[in-house]
N, C-alpha and C positions, 0 to 999 in steps of 0.2 A: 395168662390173662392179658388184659388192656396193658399194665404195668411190664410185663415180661416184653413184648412187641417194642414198648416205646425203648425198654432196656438195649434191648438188639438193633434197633434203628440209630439211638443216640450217643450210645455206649456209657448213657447214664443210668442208674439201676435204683429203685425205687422200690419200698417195699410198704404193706399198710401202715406199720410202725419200723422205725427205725434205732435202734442202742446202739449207743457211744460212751464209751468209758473203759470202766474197770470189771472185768468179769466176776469180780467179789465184790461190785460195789455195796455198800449200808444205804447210802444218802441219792436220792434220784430225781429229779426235776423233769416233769413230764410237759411237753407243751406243743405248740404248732405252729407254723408260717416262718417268717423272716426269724424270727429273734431264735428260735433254734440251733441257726446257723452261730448267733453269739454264741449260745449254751455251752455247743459242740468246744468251739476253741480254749474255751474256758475251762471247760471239763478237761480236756485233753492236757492243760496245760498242767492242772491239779493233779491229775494223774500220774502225772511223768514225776509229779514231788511227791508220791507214794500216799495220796489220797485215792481212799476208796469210795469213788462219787462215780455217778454217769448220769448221762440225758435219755430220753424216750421220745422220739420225737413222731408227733402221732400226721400221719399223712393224709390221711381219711376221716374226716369227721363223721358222716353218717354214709350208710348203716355205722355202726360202730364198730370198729374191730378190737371188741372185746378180748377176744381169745388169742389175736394178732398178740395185744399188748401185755397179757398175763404170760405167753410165751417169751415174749421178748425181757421182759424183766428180770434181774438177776434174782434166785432165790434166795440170796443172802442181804436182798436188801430189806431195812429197817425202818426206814421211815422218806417218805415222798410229798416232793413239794409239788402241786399243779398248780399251771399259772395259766390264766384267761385273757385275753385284751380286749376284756368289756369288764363291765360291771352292771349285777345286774339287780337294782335294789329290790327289798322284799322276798328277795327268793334264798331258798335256804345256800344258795352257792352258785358259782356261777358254769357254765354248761359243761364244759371238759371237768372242770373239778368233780360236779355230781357223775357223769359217765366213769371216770374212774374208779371213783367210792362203790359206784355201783358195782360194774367190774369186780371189783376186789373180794366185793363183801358175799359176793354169790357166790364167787371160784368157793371161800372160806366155808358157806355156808351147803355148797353143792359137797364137797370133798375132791375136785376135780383135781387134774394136771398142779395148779397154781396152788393145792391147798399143802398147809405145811407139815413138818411131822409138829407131834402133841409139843405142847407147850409154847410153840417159836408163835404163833399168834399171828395175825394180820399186821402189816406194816402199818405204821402210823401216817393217816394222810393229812397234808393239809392243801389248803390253798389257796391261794392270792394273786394279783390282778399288775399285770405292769401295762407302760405302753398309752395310759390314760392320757387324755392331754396331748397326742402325738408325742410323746417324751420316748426319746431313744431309749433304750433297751443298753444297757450296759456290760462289762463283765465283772465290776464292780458288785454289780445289781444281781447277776448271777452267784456271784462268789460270796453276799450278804446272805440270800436265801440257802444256800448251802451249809452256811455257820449256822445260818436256823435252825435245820433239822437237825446240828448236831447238839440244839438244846435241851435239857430234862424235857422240857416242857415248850414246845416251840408253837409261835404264834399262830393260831386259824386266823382267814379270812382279813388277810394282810395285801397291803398295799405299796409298792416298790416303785420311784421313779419321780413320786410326786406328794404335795402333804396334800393327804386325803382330809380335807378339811370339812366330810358332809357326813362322814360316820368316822372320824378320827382312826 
């Protein structure tokens, strides 16, 4: 395809979705554009200190590569943070977050490739919104949401970067 062409011209290689991490990662932060690139470092750096974390970095927004993404994800991970750079009020979430839920909850619901054996259940998703504000994008900020999903109970529809002072 388009992607493979530019691979061979540029000698850069580009794929719908992209993982970086740990190949057992639990903990995943899925997102797109510029702050990825944070992700990536960030990730990498946690890694090498024997955390089991990675990034999904989605290349293609629409069509959606659904199937791209559910391939690309480690099957041992457990819970996924999406992060949007918009905010979109009134609506149940905002657009990469709902594509992913969606994603997930069909592979589960279909029984396809992505679905688990009995018991291991659908990864826990959440997610939240950095970037707001033109506010950098940090590894700080990466590495906060990471400690999130290794909570019992880790925050939906959270906000990183800035006080969200219009829905707390």
């Amino acid at each position: 395809g388009a992607m493979d062409r530019l691979a061979a011209r540029t000698g850069r290689g580009y794929r719908l979705v992209d993982y970086v991490g740990a190949p057992d990662a639990e903990r995943v932060v899925v997102l797109m554009g510029s702050a990825a690139e944070v992700a990536h470092e960030t990730v990498a750096a946690l890694v090498a200190r024997g955390e089991k974390v990675g990034v999904l970095k989605v290349r293609l927004f629409r069509p959606f590569p659904a199937a791209a993404l559910l391939a690309a994800l480690p099957a041992t991970v457990r819970s996924i943070a999406v992060l949007d750079r918009t905010k979109e009020p009134g609506s149940a979430g905002e657009p990469l977050y709902q594509d992913v839920l969606t994603a997930l909850t069909a592979a589960r619901r279909l029984g396809g490739s992505a679905a688990r054996a009995p018991g291991e259940g659908t990864p826990r998703i959440i997610g939240g919104r950095y970037g707001l504000g033109s506010k950098e994008f940090t590894p700080a900020m990466v590495r906060a949401v990471l400690d999130e999903l290794a909570a019992p109970a880790p925050r939906n529809h959270f906000t990183v970067g800035i006080t969200d002072d219009v829905t707390h």
